[in-house]
C-alpha positions in Angstrom: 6.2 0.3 7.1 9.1 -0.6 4.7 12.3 0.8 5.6 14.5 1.4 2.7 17.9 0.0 2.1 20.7 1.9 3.6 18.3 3.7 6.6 18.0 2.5 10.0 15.5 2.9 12.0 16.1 5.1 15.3 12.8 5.3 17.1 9.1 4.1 16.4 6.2 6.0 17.5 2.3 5.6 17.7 1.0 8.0 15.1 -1.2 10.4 17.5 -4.3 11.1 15.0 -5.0 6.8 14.0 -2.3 4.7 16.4 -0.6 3.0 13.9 3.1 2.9 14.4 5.9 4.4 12.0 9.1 4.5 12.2 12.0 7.9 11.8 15.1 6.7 10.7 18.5 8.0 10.4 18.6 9.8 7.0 14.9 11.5 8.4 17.1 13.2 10.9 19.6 14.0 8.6 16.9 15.9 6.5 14.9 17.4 9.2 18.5 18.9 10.3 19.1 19.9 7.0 15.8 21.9 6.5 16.0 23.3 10.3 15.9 27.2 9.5 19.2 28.8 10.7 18.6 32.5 12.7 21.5 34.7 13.7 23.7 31.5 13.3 21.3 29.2 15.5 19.4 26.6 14.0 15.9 26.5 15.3 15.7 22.5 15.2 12.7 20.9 13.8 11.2 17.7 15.9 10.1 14.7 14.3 6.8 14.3 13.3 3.8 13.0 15.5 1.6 12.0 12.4 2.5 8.7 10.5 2.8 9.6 6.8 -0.5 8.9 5.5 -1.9 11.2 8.5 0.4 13.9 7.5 -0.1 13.4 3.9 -4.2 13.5 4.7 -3.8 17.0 6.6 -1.9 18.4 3.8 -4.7 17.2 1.5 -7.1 18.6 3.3 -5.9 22.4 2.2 -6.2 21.6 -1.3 -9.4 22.1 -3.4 -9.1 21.5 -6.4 -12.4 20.8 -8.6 -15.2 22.3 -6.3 -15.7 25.3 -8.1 -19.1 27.8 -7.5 -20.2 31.4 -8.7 -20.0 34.2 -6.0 -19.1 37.6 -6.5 -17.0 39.4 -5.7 -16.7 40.8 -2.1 -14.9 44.4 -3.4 -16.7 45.0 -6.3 -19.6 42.8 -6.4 -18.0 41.3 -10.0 -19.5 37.9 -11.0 -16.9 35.4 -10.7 -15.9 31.3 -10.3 -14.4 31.0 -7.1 -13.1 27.7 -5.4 -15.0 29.2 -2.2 -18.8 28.4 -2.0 -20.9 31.7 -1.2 -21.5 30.6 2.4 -18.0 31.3 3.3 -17.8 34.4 5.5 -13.7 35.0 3.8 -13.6 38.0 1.5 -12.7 37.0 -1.9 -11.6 39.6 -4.7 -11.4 39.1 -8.7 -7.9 38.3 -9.5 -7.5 41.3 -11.1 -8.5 43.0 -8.2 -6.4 41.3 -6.0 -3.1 41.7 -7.8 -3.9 45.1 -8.6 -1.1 48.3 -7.1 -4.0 49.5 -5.5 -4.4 46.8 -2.7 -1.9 45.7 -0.4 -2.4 42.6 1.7 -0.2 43.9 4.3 -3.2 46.2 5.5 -4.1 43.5 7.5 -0.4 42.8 9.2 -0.9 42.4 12.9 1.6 42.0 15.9 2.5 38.5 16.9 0.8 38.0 20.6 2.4 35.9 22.7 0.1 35.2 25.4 -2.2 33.7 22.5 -1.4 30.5 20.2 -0.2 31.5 16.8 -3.1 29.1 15.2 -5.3 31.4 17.1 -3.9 34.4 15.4 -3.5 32.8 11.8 -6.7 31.7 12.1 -8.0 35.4 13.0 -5.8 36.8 9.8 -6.7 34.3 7.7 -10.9 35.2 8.3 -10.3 38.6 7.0 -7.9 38.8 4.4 -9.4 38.8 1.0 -8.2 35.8 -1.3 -8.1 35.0 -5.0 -10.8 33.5 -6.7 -9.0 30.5 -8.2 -5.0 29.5 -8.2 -4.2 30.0 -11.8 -0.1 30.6 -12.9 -0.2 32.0 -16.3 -1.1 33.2 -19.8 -5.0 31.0 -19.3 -7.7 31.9 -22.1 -11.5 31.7 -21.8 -11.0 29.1 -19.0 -12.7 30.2 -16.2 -14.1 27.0 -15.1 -10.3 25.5 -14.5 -8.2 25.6 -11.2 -4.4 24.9 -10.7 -3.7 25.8 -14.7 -1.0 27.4 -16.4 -1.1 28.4 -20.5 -4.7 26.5 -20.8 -6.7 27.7 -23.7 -10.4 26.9 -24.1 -10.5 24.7 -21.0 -13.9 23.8 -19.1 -13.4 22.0 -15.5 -9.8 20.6 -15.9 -7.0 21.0 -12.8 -4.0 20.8 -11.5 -2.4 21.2 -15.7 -0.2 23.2 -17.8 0.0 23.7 -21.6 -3.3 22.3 -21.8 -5.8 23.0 -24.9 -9.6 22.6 -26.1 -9.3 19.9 -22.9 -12.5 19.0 -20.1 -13.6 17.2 -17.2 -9.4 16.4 -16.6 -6.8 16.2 -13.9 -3.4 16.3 -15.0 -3.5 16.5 -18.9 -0.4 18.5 -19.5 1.1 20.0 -23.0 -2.0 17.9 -24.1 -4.8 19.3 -26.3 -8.7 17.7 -27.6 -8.6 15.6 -24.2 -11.5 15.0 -22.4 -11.7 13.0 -19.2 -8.7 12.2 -18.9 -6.3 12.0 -15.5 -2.3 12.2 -15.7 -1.9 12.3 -19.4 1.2 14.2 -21.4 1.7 15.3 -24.6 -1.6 14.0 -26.2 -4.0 14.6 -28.2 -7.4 13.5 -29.0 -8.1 11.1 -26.2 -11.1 10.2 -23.8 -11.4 8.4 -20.8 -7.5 7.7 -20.4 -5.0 7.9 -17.0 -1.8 7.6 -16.4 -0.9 7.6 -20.5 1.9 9.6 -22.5 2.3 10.6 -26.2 -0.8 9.0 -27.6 -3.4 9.9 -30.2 -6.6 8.8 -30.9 -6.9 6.5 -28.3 -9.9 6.0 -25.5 -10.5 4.4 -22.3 -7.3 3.5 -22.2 -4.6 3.5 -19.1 -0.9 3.3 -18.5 0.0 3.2 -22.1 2.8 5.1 -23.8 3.3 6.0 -27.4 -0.1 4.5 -29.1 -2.8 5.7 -31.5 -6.2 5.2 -32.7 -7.1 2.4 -30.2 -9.1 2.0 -27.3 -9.5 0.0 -24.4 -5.6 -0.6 -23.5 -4.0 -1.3 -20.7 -0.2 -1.2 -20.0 0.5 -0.6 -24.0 3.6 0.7 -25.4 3.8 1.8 -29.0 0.6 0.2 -30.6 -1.6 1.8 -33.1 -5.0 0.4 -34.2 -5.5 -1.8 -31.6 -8.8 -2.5 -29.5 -9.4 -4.5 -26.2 -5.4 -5.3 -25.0 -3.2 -5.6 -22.5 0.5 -5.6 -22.3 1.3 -5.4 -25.6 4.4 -3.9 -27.1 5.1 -2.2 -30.7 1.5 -4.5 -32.1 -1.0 -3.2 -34.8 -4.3 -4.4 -35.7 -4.6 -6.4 -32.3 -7.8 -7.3 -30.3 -8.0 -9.6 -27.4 -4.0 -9.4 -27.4 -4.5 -11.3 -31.5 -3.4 -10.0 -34.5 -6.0 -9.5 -37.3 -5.6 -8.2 -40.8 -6.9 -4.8 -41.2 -10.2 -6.0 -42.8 -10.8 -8.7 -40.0 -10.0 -6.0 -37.1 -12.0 -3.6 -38.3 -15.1 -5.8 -38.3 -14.0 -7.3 -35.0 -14.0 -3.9 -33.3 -17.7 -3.0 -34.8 -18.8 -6.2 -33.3 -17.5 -5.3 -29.7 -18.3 -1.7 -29.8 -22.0 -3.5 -30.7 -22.4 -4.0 -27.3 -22.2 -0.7 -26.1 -19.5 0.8 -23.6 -20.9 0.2 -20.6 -20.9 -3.5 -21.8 -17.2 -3.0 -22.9 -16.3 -1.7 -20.0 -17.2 -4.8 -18.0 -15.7 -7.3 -20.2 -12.9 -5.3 -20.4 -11.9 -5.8 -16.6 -12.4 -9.3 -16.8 -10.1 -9.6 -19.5 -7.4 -7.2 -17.8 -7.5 -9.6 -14.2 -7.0 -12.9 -16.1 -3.8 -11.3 -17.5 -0.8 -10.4 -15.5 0.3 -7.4 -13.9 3.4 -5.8 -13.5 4.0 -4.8 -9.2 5.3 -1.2 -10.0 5.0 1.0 -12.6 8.8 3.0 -12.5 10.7 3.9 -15.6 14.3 5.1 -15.8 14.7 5.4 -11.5 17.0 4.0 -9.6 17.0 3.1 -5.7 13.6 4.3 -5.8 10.6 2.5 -3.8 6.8 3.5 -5.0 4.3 3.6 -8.5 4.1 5.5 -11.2 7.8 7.0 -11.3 9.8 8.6 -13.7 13.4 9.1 -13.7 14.2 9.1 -10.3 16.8 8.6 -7.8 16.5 7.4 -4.1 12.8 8.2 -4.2 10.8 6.1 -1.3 7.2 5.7 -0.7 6.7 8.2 -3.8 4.2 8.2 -6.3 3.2 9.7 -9.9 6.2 11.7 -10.4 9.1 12.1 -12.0 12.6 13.7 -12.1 13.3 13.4 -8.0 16.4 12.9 -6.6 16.5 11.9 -3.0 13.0 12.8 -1.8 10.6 10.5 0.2 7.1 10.9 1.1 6.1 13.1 -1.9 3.6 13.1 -4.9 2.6 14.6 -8.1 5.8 16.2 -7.7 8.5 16.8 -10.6 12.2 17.9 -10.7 13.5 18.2 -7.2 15.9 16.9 -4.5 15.6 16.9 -1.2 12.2 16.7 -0.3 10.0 15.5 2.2 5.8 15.2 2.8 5.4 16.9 0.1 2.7 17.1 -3.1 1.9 18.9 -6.0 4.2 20.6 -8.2 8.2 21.4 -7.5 9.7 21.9 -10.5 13.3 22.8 -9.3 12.1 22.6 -5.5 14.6 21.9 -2.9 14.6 21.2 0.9 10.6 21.4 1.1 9.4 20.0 3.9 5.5 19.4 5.0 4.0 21.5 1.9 1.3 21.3 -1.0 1.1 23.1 -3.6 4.8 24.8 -4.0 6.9 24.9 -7.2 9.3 26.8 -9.1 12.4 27.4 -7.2 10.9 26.6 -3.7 13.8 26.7 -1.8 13.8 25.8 2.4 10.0 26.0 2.6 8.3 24.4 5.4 4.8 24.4 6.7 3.4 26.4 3.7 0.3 25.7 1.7 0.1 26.9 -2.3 3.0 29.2 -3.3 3.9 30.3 -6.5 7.3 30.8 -8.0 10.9 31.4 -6.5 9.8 30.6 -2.7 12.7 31.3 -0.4 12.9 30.4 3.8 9.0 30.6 4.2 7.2 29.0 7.1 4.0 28.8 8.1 2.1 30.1 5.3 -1.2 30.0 3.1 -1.5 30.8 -0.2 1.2 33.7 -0.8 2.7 33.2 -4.2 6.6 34.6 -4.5 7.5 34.8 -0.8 10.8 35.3 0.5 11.4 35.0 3.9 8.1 35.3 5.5 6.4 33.5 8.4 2.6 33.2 9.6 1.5 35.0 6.5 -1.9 34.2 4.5 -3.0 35.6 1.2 0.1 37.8 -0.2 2.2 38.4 -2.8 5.8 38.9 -3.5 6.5 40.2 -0.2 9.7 39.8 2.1 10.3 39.8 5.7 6.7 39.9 6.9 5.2 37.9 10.2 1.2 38.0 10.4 1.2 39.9 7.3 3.1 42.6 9.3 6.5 44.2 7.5 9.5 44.3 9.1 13.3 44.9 8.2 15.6 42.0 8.0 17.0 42.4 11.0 13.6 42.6 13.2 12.6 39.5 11.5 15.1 37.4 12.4 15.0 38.8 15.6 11.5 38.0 16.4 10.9 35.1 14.2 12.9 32.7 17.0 11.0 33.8 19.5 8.0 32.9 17.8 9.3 29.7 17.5 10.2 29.0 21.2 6.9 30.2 22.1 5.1 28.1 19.6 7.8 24.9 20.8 5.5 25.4 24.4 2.5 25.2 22.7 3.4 22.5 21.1 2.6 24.1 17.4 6.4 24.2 16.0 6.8 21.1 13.6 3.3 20.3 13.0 1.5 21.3 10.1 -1.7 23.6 10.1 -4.0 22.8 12.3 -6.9 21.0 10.1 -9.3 23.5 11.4 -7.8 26.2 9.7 -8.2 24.9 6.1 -10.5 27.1 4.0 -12.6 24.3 2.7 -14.7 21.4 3.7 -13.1 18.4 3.9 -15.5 17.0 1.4 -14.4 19.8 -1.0 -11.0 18.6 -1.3 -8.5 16.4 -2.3 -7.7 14.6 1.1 -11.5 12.9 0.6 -10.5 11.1 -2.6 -7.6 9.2 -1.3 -8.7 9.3 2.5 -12.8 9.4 2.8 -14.2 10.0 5.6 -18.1 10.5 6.6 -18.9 14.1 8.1 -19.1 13.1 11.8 -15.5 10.9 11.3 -14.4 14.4 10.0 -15.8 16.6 12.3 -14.7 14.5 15.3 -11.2 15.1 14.2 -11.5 18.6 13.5 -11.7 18.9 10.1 -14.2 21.2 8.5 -17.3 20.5 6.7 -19.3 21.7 3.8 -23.0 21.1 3.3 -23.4 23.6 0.4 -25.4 22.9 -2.3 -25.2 25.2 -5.4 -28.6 26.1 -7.1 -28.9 24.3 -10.4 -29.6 25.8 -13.3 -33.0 26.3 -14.9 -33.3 23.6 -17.8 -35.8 22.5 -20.4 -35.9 18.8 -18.4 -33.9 17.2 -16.5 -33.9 13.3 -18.5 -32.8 10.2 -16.3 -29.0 8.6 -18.1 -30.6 5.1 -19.2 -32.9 7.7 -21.6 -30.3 8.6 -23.6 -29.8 7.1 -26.9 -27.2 4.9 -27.5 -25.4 6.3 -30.7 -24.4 10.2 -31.2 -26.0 10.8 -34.1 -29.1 9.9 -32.3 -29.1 12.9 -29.9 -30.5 16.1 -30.6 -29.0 19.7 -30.5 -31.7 20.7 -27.7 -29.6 18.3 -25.6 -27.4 21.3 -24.4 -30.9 22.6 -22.3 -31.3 19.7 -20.8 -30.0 18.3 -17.5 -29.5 14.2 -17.6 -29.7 12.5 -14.0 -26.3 10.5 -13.3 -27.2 6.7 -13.5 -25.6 6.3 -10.2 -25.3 9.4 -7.7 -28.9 10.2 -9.7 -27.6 14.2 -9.5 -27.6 16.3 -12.7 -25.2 17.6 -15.3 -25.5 19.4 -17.9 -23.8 19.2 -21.5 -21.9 22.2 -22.9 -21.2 22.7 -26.7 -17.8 22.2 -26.5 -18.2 18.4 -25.3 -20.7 18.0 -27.7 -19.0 18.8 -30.6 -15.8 16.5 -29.2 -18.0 13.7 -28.5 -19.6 13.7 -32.1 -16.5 14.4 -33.8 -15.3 11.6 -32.4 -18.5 9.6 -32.4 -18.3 8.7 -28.8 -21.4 8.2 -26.6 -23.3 10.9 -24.6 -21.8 10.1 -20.8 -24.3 9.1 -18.5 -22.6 10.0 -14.9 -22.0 12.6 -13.6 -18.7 14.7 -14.2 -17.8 13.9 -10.1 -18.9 10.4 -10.2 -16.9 10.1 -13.7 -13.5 11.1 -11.7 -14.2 8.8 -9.3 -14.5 6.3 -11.6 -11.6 7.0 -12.9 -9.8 7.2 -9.7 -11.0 3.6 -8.8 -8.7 2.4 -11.6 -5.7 3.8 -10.5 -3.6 1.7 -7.6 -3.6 3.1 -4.4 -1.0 5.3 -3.2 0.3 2.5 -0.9 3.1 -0.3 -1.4 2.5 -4.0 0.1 4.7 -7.2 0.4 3.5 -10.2 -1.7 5.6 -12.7 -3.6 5.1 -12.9 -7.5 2.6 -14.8 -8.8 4.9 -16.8 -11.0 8.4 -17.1 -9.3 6.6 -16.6 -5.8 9.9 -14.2 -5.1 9.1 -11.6 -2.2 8.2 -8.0 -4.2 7.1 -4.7 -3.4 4.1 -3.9 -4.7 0.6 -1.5 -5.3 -1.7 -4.5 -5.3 -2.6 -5.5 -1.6 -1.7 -9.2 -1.1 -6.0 -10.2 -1.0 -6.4 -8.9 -4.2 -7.3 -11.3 -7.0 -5.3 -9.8 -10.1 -2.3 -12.0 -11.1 1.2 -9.9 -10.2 4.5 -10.8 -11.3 7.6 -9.3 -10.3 9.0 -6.6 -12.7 11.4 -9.4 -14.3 8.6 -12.0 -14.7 6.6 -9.1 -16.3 9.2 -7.8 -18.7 9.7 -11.4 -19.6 6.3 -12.5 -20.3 5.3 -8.7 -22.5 8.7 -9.1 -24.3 8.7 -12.7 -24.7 
């Protein structure tokens, strides 16, 4: 584990869920001191972790679902909806509307804190029978039912996690962005396919980690570059392929050559080209004393990764604008002193232990999907409640009466300072995101008590179902029947279906029908990204020790970020 500069270590401990050893130091006291919640002038101290980070971060993961959606209905009404829970799952779920409505009141379902029991015992009991919503939309979404995780989406169809998004599919991440389709961590675009990890572009496809380009495709690490095709590393270039400048007339006939070959073909070729070329060790822009990939504009961020905005914050991702954070994911946005949470944003404030909040969270703990909570502990499916345990109300003064005794008692269980137990999650863990970054098979997960889901929805009834190698080539070639069809993934070999929305993107654009699967496509995807893990190696050119992404038995060439800047730059 790398220690950064200015921490010292203080103890080292096996990790108890995989062995490995990691290390607290002396500013991880500091903050776990910091974020202690204070009762009746006592701080009730929190320990240091027993999990090494990726263990803790796996656990957290393992509450989030964010693209298994299913139909169900509604469990007060009987209401069709898309819900995030399968069918088979025994929890009550209500329509949104009828779970914000006046007329229900989660509190119904408060109970008294036992303490001759474990509190997971009791969570676990409250958390069966309290109805939950559908999906975990913010705001202001239109005809976008078949999104999770959005705010302000308009004519969406299976994106996540996004905000400001329109006319967008099959994404993760695509925020203020609109005509995007499968696409991961892109901002402020617009007509793009098959990018990741790309800003303020137009036009562009299967492209990655490029800033500022249009009408191109097949980039890699491109900054301000506008009809180019098949690059890497290039900087304020037109008319390029191959990293070589053509006149427009010579590029253009180029390009028809290579897309000649077909995508898949491209695609190939393409990753060839990329490894022969170097690769810068980190991707962070405008951060200082900062240690991890894909950072933006922070300070004293360690062992952090696609974010931006963070000032002193370690262990956290796809986080944005917030100081003082630790094991932590998803969201922030003005988040301070949160501590061991997914899923939290908008004014979180001394918030530990919590899964999925909304806005203007204040001294939580313990708690599961309760957006706009204010000092509330144990509680599971609420809204903008205050001074509730269980679910139960109380006055201000009861609650912080009985709230440290809760604690001591849950200090002899052993249950204060650890997470949920993974048990507890709602979802299998193949339903969520801790299987992307941390797969497991379903005896691994079982045997460590994680849950499980073998639910398989119906399909619907189509026309055919026609294998992905049948398809023709070229766009114009496929017919308007296509949308009754099913096609059969070339790899997984399960089918999708086409809707008329990605139809009509793909032929405006005259892009190819896909032939994988929407999952597998992700996946893919995913595979491109770096993992979320730094190495030592020494740079392939100055063979100075560096921090990087790429593990040191990889074969890509990797220079140091100097080396980099000075070979892209010149």
């Amino acid at each position: 584990m790398l220690i950064p500069p200015g921490e010292s270590v203080v103890e080292t401990k096996p990790c108890k869920s995989c062995g490995t050893s990691f290390v607290i130091t002396d500013k991880d006291l500091e903050f776990y001191d910091k974020v202690s919640p204070v009762f009746n002038g006592k701080k009730e101290s929190i320990p240091t972790p027993t999990l090494c980070p990726d263990c803790r971060q796996r656990r957290r993961l393992a509450f989030r679902n964010e693209r298994k959606l299913y139909k169900r209905v509604s469990d007060l009404s009987g209401e069709n909806i898309v819900s995030m829970y399968s069918p088979d799952k025994t929890a009550p779920v209500y329509t949104s509307a009828e779970w914000k409505s006046d007329e229900y009141d989660p509190r119904i379902y408060g109970r008294d804190f036992d303490f001759s029991r474990t509190f997971s015992e009791q969570f676990a009991e409250l958390v069966a029978v309290t109805p939950r919503l559908p999906i975990f939309n913010k705001r202001g979404n239109e005809n976008s039912a078949y999104s999770n995780y959005m705010g302000d989406a308009r004519n969406c169809y299976l994106v996540f996690d996004s905000m400001g998004t329109e006319d967008c599919g099959y994404s993760l991440k695509v925020t203020f962005s609109r005509d995007c389709y499968d696409c991961d961590y892109v901002i402020r675009s617009e007509q793009c396919y098959g990018c990741t990890d790309s800003m303020r572009c137009y036009g562009l496809f299967e492209s990655a980690y490029c800033s500022d380009c249009r009408d191109g495709g097949f980039l890699f690490d491109c900054i301000n570059c506008s009809d180019c095709f098949f690059c890497k590393g290039l900087r304020n270039k037109r008319y390029c392929i191959k990293n070589t400048e053509y006149s427009p007339e010579e590029y253009a006939r180029k390009k028809r050559e290579l897309l000649a070959n077909g995508f898949s073909q491209i695609h190939v070729e393409f990753r060839d080209f990329c490894n022969a070329l170097p690769s810068c060790c980190l991707i962070m822009n405008g951060s200082t004393e900062s240690l991890g990939n894909n950072l933006d504009n922070c300070n004293n961020a360690h062992d952090c990764f696609d974010s931006f905005d963070l000032d002193d914050c370690k262990y956290c991702t796809r986080l944005h604008t917030s100081k003082d954070c630790q094991d932590y994911e998803s969201w922030g946005q003005q988040s301070s002193l949160v501590y061991e949470s997914i899923g939290i944003g908008a004014g979180a404030h001394r918030v530990v232990f919590n899964v999925c909040g909304m806005s203007e969270w204040v001294e939580t703990m313990y708690c599961l999907v309760t957006p706009g909570l204010k000092h509330c502990f144990g509680c599971a499916y609420m809204n903008d409640k205050s001074y509730c345990i269980l679910n139960k109300q109380y006055t201000e003064e009861e609650y912080n009466t009985l709230v440290p005794k809760i604690i001591a008692h849950m200090r002899e269980t052993g249950e204060w300072g650890e997470f949920f137990s993974p048990n507890l999650s709602p979802f299998g863990y193949n339903e969520t995101v801790a299987m992307e970054y941390f797969p497991l098979t379903k005896e691994q997960a079982l045997s460590q008590w994680f849950n499980w889901s073998d639910y398989e929805p119906p399909f619907p009834k189509v026309e055919k179902i026609i294998p992905a190698s049948k398809l023709p080539e070229k766009i114009e070639d496929i017919p308007d029947d296509i949308l009754n069809w099913a096609i059969e993934c070339e790899i997984t070999k399960k089918p999708y279906r086409i809707i008329k929305q990605e139809l009509d993107f793909y032929r405006k654009y005259s892009l190819p029908i896909p032939r994988r699967h929407p999952d597998q496509r992700h996946l893919d995807r995913l595979a491109l990204r770096n993992p979320r893990k730094l190495y030592e190696r020494k740079c392939d050119k100055c063979a100075t020790d560096m921090i990087t992404t790429y593990a040191p038995d990889r074969p890509e060439t990797v220079y140091c970020e100097e080396c980099y800047n000075r070979d892209v730059y010149g």
